[in-house]
C-alpha positions in Angstrom: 8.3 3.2 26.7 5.5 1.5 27.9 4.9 -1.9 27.3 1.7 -4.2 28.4 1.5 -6.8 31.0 2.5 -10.0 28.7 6.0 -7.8 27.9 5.1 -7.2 24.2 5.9 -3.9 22.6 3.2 -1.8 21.1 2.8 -1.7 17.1 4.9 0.6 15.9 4.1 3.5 13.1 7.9 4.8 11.2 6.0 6.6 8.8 2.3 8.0 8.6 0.6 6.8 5.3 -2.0 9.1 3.0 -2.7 7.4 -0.1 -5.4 7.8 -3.3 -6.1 6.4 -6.3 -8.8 7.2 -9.2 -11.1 5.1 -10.5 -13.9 3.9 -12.6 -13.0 3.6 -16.1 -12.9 -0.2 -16.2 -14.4 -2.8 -14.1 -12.2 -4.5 -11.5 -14.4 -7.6 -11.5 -14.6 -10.3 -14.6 -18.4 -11.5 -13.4 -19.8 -8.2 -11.6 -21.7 -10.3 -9.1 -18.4 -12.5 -7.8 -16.3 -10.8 -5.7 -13.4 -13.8 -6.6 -13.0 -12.9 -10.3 -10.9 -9.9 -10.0 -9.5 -8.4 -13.2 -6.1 -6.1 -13.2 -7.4 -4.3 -16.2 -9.6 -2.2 -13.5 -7.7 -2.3 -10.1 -5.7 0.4 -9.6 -2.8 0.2 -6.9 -3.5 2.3 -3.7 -0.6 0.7 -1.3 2.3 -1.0 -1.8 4.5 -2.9 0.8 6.5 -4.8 -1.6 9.5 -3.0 -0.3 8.2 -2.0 3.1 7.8 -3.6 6.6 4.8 -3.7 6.0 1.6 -1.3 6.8 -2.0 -0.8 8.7 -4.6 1.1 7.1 -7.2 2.9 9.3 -9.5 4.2 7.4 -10.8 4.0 3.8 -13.1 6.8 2.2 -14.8 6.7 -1.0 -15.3 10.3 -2.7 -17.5 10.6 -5.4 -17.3 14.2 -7.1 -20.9 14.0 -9.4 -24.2 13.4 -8.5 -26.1 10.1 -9.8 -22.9 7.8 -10.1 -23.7 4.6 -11.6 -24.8 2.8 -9.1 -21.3 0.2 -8.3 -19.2 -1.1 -5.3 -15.9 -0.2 -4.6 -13.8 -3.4 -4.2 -10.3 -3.7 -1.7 -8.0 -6.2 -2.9 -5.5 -7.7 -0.5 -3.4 -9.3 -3.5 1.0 -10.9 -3.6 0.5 -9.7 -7.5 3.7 -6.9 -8.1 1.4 -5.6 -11.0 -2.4 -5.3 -11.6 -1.5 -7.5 -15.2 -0.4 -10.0 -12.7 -3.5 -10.1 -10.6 -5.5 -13.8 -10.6 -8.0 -15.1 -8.1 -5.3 -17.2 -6.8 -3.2 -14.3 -5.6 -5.9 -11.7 -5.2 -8.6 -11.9 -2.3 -11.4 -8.9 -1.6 -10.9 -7.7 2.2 -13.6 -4.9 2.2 -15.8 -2.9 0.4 -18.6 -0.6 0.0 -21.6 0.8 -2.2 -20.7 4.3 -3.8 -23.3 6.9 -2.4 -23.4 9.9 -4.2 -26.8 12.0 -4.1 -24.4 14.9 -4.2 -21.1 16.0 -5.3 -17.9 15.7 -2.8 -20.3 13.1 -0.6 -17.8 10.9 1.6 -18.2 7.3 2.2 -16.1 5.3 4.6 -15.1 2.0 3.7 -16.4 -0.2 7.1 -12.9 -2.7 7.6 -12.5 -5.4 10.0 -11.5 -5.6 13.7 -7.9 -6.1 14.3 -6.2 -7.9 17.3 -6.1 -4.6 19.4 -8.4 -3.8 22.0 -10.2 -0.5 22.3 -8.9 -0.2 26.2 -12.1 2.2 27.4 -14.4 -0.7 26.1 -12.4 -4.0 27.3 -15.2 -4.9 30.2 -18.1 -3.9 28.8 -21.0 -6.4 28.5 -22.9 -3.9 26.1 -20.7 -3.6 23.5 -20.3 -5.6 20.3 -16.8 -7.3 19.8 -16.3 -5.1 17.0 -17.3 -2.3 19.4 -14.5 -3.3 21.8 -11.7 -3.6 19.2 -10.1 -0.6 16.4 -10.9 -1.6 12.8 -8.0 -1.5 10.0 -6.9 -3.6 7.7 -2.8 -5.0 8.1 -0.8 -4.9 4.6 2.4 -7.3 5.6 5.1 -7.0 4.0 5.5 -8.4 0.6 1.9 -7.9 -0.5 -0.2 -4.8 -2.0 -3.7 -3.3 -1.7 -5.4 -2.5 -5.3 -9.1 -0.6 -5.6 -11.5 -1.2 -8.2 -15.4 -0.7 -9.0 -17.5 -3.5 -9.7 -18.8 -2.2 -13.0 -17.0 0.5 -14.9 -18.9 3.8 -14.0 -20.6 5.3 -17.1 -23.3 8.3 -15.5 -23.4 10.9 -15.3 -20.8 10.1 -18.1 -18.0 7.9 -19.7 -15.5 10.1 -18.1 -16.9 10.1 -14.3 -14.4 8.7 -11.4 -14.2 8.2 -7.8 -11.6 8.4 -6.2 -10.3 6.2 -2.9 -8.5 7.7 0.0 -6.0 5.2 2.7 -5.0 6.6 5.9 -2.6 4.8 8.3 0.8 4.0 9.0 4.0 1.9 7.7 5.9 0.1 10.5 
């Protein structure tokens, strides 16, 4: 196997990782406008590395299946809380997160997540590029810790039944 210059090994995936969760009946946020008031009545658990390694996500998608969805964010919680009851602001951060767009049913929206440590090799030297350009996005769940989803306000149009759902691609290592 290949290693790089410095001797390090490459990360690692054992397992792939395809995850989803529903959402929308509840608010995940206690002051809709404050992104550090999460409340466990609305997050919903997407992936949990309490018992693994640990895991990176790649991407995150939003899917919407009706038209005119209220209008809400969908929230990413990094969080050490073993259950959404146990979720506080002390132990539950927001790492990403993104407006639902829905002018038609089945539209996708990708989460935008933050650069990691790894360079993109093709884009290394060059001066054009934005850091973020010259790096892969993801989002690292070590071990011990969980991601939960939730809206910002509970969705209520086109009707008190109407969900999203969220989608986690990636790997356990």
């Amino acid at each position: 196997m290949a290693t790089s210059s410095s001797n390090k090994m490459p990360l690692l995936v054992d397992r792939p990782l395809h995850s989803f969760a529903t959402l929308g009946g509840a608010a995940a946020l206690t002051t809709s406008t404050d992104f550090n008031t999460p409340s466990g009545g609305g997050c919903v658990l997407l992936v949990d590395c309490l018992s693994n390694d640990g895991a990176v996500v790649d991407s995150l998608s939003i899917i919407a299946n009706e038209a005119s969805t209220t209008a809400a964010t969908v929230l990413v919680f990094l969080s050490i809380a073993s259950t959404s009851a146990a979720i506080t602001s002390a132990n539950t951060v927001c790492v990403a997160n993104a407006a639902i767009g829905s002018s038609a049913p089945g539209d996708r929206t990708n989460i935008a997540l933050p650069p990691l440590s790894i360079p993109v090799p093709n884009l290394g030297g060059s001066t054009s590029a934005s850091e973020t350009d010259k790096k892969n996005t993801g989002l690292y769940v070590p071990s011990g810790a969980v991601l939960y989803v939730g809206c910002s306000a509970a969705l209520t149009a086109p009707s008190s039944s109407t969900r999203v759902h969220v989608f986690a691609q990636g790997g356990f290592f």
